[in-house]
C-alpha positions in Angstrom: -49.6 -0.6 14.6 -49.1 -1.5 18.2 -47.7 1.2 20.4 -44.4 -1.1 21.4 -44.1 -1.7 17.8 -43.7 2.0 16.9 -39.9 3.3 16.8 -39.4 7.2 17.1 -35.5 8.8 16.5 -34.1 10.5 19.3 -31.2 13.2 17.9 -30.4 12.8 21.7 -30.4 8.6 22.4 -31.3 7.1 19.2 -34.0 4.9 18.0 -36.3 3.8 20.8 -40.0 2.4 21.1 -42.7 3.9 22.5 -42.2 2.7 25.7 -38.5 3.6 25.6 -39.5 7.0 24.8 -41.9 7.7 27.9 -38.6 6.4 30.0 -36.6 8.9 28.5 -39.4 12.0 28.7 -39.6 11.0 33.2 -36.2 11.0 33.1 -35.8 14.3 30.9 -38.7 15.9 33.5 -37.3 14.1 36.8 -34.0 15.3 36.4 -35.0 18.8 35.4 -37.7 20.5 37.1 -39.5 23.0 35.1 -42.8 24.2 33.4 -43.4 22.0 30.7 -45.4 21.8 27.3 -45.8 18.7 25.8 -46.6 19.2 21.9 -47.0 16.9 18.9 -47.2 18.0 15.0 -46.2 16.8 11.8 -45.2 18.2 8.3 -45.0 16.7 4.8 -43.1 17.1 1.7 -43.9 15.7 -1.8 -40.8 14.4 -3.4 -41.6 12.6 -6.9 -45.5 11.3 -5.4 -43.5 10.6 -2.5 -45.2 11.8 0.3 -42.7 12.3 3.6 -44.6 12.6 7.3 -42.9 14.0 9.6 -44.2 13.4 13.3 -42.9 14.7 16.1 -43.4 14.8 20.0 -42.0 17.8 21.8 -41.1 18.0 25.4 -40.1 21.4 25.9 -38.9 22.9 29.0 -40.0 26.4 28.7 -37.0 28.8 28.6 -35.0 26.2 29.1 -34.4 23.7 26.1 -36.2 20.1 25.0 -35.8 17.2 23.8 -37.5 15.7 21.0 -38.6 12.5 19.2 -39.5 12.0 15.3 -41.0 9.5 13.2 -40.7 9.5 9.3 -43.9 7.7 7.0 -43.6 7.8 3.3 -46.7 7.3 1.8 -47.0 6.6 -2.6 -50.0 8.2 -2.8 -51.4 11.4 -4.5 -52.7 14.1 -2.2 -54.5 17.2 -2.1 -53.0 19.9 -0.1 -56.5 19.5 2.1 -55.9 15.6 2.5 -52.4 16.6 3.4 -53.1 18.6 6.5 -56.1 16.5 7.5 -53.1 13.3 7.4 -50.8 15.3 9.1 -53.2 15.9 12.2 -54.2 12.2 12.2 -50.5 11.1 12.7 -50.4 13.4 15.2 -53.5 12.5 17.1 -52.5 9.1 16.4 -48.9 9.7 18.4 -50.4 11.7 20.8 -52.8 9.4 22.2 -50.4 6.3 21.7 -47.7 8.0 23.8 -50.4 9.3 26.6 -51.3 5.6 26.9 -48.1 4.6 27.5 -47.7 7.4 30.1 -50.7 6.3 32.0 -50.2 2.6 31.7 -46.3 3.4 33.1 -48.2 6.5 35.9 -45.3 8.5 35.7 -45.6 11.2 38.0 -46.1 13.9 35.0 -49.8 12.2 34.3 -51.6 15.1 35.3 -49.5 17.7 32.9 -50.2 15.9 30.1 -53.2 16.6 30.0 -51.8 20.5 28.5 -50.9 18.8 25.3 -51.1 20.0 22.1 -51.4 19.2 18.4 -49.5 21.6 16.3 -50.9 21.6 12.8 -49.6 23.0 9.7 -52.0 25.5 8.9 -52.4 29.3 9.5 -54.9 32.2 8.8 -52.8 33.3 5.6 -52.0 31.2 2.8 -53.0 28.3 0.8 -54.1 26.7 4.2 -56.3 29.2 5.3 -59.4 27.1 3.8 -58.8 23.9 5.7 -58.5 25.5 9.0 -62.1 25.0 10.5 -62.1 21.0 9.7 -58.7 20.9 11.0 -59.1 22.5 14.2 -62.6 20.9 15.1 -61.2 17.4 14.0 -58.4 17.6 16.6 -60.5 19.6 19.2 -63.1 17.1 18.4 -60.8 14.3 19.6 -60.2 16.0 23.0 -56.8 18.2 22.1 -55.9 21.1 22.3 -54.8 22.6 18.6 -52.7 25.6 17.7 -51.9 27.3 14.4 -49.2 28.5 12.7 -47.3 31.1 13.4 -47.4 29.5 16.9 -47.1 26.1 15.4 -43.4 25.7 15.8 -44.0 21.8 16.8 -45.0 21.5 13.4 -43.5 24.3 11.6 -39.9 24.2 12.9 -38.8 21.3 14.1 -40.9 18.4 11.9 -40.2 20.2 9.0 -36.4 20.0 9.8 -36.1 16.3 9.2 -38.7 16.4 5.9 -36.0 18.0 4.3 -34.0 14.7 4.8 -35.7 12.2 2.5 -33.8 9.3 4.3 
């Protein structure tokens, strides 16, 4: 799917494109100077082989708030828990490069911090998880991102998992 195609949810503005939501993120920076980290991550619930992505992309001000966008895929398809969290780190790399396009294409004046992004994936050191973690990591490291883990996860962790609890 095209990049101006894709709508995200704001809790903040509402439903906005791509585009849109690289408006709102220079605004959100231009109007408040700060250290930033820019993270993407996604969770997923199975409801009834229902699967519910959760992607989301993170601006967060550090010590000082963010804001937030979110995009929902439901997918009728059976999954392994592996296939899972490789899927999840796809729809983030997938976000994650669409909306760094966008910010180069648009040269907002936050191009070069960008570059500190990070994909947040679902998977930790303990846990059912624990044997996917190589292949995860090297996938997204492999595709030029940085990658963090859980417990410091909390892109994907925390705030994804918030809205896969709403099956809307």
């Amino acid at each position: 799917m095209r990049k101006d195609q894709i709508i995200l949810i704001s809790p903040t503005h509402g439903k906005l494109k791509i585009p849109q939501v690289v408006d709102k993120i220079d605004e959100f920076i231009t109007t408040h100077p700060g250290d930033y980290k820019f993270i993407v991550g996604t969770d997923s619930q199975v409801y009834n082989g229902t699967v519910l992505f959760v992607t989301v992309f993170v601006v967060h001000r550090i010590g000082k708030g963010a804001v937030y966008f979110y995009r929902k895929n439901k997918v009728s398809k059976k999954y392994s828990l592996a296939d899972r969290m490789f899927t999840e780190a796809c729809y983030s790399m997938d976000l994650a490069s669409k909306i760094v396009e966008e910010i180069h294409d648009k040269g907002c004046t936050f191009c070069d911090d960008i570059t500190k992004l990070e994909i947040h994936v679902d998977v930790g050191r303990n846990g059912e998880t624990r044997d996917v973690i190589n292949g995860v990591v090297g996938m997204v490291k492999g595709n030029g991102f940085k990658c963090e883990l859980k417990p410091n996860a909390y892109g994907a962790s925390h705030v994804a998992d918030r809205h896969t609890k709403d099956k809307r």
